[in-house]
Every structure is written in C-alpha cells, then in structure tokens.
C-alpha positions in Angstrom: 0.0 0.0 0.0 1.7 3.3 -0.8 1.6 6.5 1.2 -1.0 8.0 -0.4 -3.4 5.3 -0.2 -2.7 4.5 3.5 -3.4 8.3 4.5 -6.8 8.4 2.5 -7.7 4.9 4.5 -7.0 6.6 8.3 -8.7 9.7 7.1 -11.1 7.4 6.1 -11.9 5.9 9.1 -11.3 8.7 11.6 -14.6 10.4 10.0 -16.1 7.1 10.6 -15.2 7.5 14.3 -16.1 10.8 14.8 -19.3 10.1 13.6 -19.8 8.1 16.3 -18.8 9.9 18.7 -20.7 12.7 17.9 -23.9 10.5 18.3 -25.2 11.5 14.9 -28.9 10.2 14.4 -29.1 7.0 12.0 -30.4 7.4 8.3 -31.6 4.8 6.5 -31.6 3.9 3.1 -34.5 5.0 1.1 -35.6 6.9 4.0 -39.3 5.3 4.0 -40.4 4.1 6.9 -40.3 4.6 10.8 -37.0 2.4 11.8 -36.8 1.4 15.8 -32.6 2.1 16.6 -32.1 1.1 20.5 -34.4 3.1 22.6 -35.4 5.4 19.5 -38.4 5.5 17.3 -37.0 7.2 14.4 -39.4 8.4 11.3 -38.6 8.2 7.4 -36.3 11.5 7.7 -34.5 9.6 9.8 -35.9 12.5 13.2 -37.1 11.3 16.5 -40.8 10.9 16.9 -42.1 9.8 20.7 -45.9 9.0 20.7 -48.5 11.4 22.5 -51.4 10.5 21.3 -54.8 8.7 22.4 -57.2 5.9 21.7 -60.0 5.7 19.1 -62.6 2.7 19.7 -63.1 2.2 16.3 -64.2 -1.2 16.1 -67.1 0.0 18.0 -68.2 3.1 16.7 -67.2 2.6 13.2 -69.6 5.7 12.4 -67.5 8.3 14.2 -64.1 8.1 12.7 -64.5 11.4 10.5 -65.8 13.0 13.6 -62.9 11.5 16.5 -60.1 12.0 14.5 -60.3 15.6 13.1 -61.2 16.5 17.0 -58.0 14.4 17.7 -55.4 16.1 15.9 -57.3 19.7 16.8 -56.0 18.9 20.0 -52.4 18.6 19.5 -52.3 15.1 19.4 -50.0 13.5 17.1 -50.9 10.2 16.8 -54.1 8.1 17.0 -54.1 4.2 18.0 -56.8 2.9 16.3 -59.0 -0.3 17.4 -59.8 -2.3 14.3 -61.0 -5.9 14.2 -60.6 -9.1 12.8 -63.7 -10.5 12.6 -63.4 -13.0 15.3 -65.1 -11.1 18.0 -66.2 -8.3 16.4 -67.3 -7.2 12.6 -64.2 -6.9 10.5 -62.6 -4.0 9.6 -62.8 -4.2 6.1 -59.6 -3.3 3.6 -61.5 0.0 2.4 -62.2 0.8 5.8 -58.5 0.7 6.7 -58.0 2.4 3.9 -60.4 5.3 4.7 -58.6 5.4 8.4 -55.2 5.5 7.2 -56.3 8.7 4.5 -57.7 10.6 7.0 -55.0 10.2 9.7 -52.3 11.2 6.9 -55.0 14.0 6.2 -54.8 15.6 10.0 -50.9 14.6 10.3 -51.4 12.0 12.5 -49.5 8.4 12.6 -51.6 5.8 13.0 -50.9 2.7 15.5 -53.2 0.0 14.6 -54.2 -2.9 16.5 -56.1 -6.4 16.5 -58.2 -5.9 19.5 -59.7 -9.4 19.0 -56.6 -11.3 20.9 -56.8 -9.2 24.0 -56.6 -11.3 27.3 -56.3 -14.9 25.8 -53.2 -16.8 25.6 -53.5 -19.5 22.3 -51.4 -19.0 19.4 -53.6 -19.4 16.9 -55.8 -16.2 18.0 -52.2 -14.5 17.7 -52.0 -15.9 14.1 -55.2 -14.8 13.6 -54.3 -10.9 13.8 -50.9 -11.8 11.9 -53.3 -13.1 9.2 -55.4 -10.1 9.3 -52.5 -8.0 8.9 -50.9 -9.6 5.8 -54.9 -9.6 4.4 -53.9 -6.0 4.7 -50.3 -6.3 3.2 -50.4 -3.6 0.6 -51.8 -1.0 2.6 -49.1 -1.5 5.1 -46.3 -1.3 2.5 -47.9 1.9 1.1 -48.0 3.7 4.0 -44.8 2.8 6.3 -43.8 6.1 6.7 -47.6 6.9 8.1 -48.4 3.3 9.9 -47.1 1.4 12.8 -48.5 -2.2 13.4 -49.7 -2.9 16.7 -49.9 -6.4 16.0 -52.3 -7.9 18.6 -54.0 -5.9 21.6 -53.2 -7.3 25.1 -52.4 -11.0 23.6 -51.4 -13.2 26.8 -53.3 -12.5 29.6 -51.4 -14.5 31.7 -48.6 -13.9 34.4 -46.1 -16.4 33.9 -42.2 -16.7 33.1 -43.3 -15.3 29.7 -41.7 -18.2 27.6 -45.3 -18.8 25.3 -45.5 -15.2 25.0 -41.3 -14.8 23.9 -42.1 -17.7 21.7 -45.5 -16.6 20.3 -44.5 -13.2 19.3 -41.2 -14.2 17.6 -43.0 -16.5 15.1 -45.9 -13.9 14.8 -43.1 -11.4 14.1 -41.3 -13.7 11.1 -44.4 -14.4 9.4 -45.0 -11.1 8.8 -41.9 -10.3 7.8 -41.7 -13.5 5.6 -45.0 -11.6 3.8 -42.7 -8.5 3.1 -44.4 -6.3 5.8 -41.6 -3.7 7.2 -43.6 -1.5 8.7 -42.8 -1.0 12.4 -44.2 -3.6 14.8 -45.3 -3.2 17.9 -45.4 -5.3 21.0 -47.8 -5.7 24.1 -46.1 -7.3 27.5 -48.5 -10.1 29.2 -50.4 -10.0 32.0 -53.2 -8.0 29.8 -50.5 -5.2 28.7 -49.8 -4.6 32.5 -46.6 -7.5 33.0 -43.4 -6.3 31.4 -41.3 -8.4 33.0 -41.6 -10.2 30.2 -40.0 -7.5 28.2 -37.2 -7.1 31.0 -36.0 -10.9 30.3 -37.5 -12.0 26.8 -37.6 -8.5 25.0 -34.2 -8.6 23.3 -35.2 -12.3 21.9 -37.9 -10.8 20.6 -36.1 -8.3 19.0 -33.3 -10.1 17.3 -35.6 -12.4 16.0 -37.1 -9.5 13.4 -34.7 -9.7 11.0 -35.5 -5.7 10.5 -34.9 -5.1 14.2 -37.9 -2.8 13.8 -40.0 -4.2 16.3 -40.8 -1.9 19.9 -43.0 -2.3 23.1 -45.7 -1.1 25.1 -46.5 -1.4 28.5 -50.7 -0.5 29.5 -50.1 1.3 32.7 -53.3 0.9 34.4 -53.3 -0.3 38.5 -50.9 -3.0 38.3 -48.2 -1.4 35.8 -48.7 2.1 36.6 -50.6 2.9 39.8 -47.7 4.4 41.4 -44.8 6.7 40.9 -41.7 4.4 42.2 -43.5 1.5 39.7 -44.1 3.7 36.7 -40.2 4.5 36.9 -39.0 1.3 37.9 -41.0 -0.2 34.3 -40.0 2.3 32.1 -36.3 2.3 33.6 -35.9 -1.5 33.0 -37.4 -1.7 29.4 -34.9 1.3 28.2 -32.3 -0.6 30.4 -32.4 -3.1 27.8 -31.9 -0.6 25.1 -35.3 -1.4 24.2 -38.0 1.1 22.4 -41.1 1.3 24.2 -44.4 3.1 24.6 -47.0 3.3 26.4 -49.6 2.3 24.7 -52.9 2.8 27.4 -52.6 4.5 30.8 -55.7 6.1 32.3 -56.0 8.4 35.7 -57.8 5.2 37.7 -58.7 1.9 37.3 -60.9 -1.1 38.3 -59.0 -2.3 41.1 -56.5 1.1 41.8 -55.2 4.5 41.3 -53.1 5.4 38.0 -50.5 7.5 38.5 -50.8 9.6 35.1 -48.7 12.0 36.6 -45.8 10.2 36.5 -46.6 8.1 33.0 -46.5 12.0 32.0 -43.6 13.2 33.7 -41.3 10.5 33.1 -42.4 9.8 29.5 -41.3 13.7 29.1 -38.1 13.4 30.6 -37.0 9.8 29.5 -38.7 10.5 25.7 -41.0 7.1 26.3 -44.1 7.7 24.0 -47.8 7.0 25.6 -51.2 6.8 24.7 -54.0 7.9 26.7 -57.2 5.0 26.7 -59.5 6.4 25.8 -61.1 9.6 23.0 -65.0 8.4 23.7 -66.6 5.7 24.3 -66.0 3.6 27.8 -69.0 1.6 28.6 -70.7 3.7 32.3 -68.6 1.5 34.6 -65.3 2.8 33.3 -66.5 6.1 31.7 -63.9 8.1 34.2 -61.2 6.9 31.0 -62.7 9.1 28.7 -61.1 12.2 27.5 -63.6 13.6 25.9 -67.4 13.8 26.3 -68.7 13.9 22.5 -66.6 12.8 19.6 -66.0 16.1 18.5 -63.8 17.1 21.9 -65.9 20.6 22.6 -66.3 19.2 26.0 -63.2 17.5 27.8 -63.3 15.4 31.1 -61.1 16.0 33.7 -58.9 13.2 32.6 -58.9 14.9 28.8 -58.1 19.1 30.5 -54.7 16.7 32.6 -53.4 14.7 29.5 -54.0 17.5 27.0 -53.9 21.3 28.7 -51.9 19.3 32.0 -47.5 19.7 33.4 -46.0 17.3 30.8 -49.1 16.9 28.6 -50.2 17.0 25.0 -49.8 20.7 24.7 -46.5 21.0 26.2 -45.0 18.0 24.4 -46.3 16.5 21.3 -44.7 17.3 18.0 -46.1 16.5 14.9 -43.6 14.0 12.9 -41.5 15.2 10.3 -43.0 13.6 7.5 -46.0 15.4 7.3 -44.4 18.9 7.4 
C-alpha cells in the first residue's frame, strides 16, 4: 500500500469514528419508513418521533371516525391508535375501511398505531395468528404507508402472568411471518399480564427483538393499577425496558382503574423526561362503569373530562409536548 493510499484509508476511518462519537442520528436507506434504533423511534427523515397520542374505539363506533379523529389532531395530538377488528369477536374491519382510516390520519398529520383488538386477554397462538393473518390480508396498505403506519400487532395478547416463555415464543414466530410476507412496517409489542406484565420484556424482549430480522419491532407497556398505579413502579418499568436498550411506549394508561389508582402524573412526567411515548385510553366511548377513562365527552372534543383538560392542557401533557412527525411537514 503506498503512502497515499494508507493516509486516504486513516482519514477514512477517523470520520467514521467521529461520527460516532458525535452520536449523529441514524439514516436509513431509502428513508421510508419509521426504523426502531435502541431506545429510538426514528421516522422516514430519519428525526425522533415519541408518541403522544390517544385511543380511538373504532371497532365500536365505526360511524364516528370522521368526527374523533379531526377533533383528535385539533387537540395537538400526534398520533391516533386505532382499534380495528378481525372478525373473530367483532365485525371486521374491512380493507376499504383501513384504507379510509389511514387517508384521514395522513390528512390531519397523524401516525396511526393500529391494532387487532380481538386477541386481548387470551393466551393460544392461533388467536395470535389470527391478527398476523389479518394483517398480511392488509399487506399492501401497510407497504404503502410505512412512513404513516405502525402495526400494533395484537391488543393485550397473553393475559397470563407467567415466566413469559409462550409469549417470547409466540410473538417471535408472529413477528417472522409477517416479515416473511414483506411487511416492514414498524411492529409493535404488548407485554402479558393483559399489557400490565413487562417483566416479560425485561427478560424476553431482546429475543424478541433479534428475531425481526429488520430489528424494527418496539413495546408497550398498558399502565393501568398494576403497571402504573404508582410513581416508584411507573419509573422502575420504564427504567428496566430502556435498560435493555429497548423502544417502548406506552400504549394505554388512564387516571384510575378497576382495582386502583393510576399515577398519570408520573406516565406523563417520566415519559417527558425519558422520551418514552404514551397513549392515553380512551377519545370516547368507555362503557358507564369505566367512563372516568374518557377524554372527551362527545366525539368532536368541545367538552373534555377531567382526565382529557390533565393529558392534553396538563404539566408534561399534550400541549407541552407532542410534536407533529416530520414527515408530514
């Protein structure tokens, strides 16, 4: 190797190392879709994007969607997760109807998290497989809109507490089939234990993880009374998952719960200050036994509960720090 050559090679390579030293954000070729890098949700312009966003009951009141998410976005929100069905427990949410969803969150600058809410609380595989099925049914609306679309790819599947082996094992074949069908988009996880176990994330996460051959596949952790219902244990769950140099969410939290207290403050707080995303369940629509978990009190939002004034007007909340994601500016 001559001199010349040799001094191009270390210049080479000390830019490589400055690079990294410097922490510069990833890119990634094509720019596309939303990419998961360690703890970091990163959108097709390769910029940060953490989640503040809330819950639309779709699956339930189909009728309102033109209504709930307009008055979503209006309120500084910048993401919707959606509740669509499979058909198994509910009427299916057809392709068109996706379709419709996805047009009119790109429309109000919204991602879009949607989920299978069909699995939530049981523990067989083949009601997992189920929503995977649903969700390569729905291939070609996933592949158009990567940029705009992260899969949430089965609502609250494994209900049970447990050393989370089934669920470790369950979600890394559900993750390979739909990447075997050529989906990329984003995935996302639920822990067990109805959303509100992530222990299982803690010691099964990175398995998970490394089995998406994209390594595009984050978590959420529901913070209701178990996961969430105090300060010390909304900490000590988000610490552990990011510990990991895992990407997580929080995908539900309320302000109470059946069996406790929620602290919200804290989910708020320390989702500001660790840049962990979360969701607040729910827009509208709780049935009157849990109707304290609605944020607003008509599908339009011109009158907000006292839940909806905290998570959007609140220390920490929507108003104070949601930002819209790059790719619709």
């Amino acid at each position: 190797m001559n001199k010349k050559i040799f001094r191009y090679c270390i210049g080479f390579l000390t830019c490589i190392a400055l690079l990294f030293s410097l922490n510069i954000k990833p890119t990634y070729a094509g720019s596309y879709r939303f990419q998961v890098n360690g703890t970091t949700l990163y959108d097709g312009n390769g910029n940060e994007f953490i989640m503040r966003g809330a819950n639309y009951p779709h699956a339930w009141f189909s009728s309102e969607y033109k209504t709930a998410i307009p008055a979503i976005a209006k309120k500084g929100f910048n993401c919707v997760r959606i509740v669509v069905s499979n058909g198994t427990r509910w009427t299916k949410t057809s392709y068109q109807e996706l379709q419709q969803l996805i047009s009119l969150c790109k429309q109000n600058s919204l991602v879009a998290i949607l989920e299978v809410h069909d699995t939530t609380g049981l523990d067989d595989t083949y009601s997992l497989d189920q929503a995977v099925n649903y969700w390569i049914e729905m291939k070609t609306l996933l592949q158009q809109n990567e940029n705009y679309v992260i899969v949430n790819i089965a609502n609250e599947w494994y209900g049970t507490w447990d050393d989370g082996t089934s669920w470790k094992n369950g979600y890394i074949s559900a993750i390979q089939k739909l990447r075997n069908a050529n989906i990329s988009n984003t995935l996302m996880v639920d822990c067990a234990g109805w959303g509100q176990y992530p222990k299982v994330i803690f010691d099964h996460g990175n398995s998970v993880l490394q089995a998406d051959p994209l390594k595009n596949t984050m978590f959420s952790i529901h913070m209701y009374e178990y996961a969430g219902g105090d300060s010390n244990t909304v900490k000590y769950n988000m610490e552990q998952v990011l510990n990991k140099n895992l990407c997580l969410t929080i995908g539900e939290f309320g302000g109470y719960h059946s069996n406790g207290d929620v602290d919200e403050d804290e989910i708020m707080r320390s989702g500001n200050s660790k840049k962990v995303g979360w969701i607040a369940w729910s827009w509208k629509g709780n049935n009157s036994d849990l109707n304290y978990l609605d944020l607003a009190y008509d599908w339009a939002g011109n009158s907000l509960t006292q839940f909806g004034n905290r998570v959007i007007y609140g220390t920490d909340g929507v108003q104070q720090t949601s930002k819209t994601c790059s790719v619709f500016q």
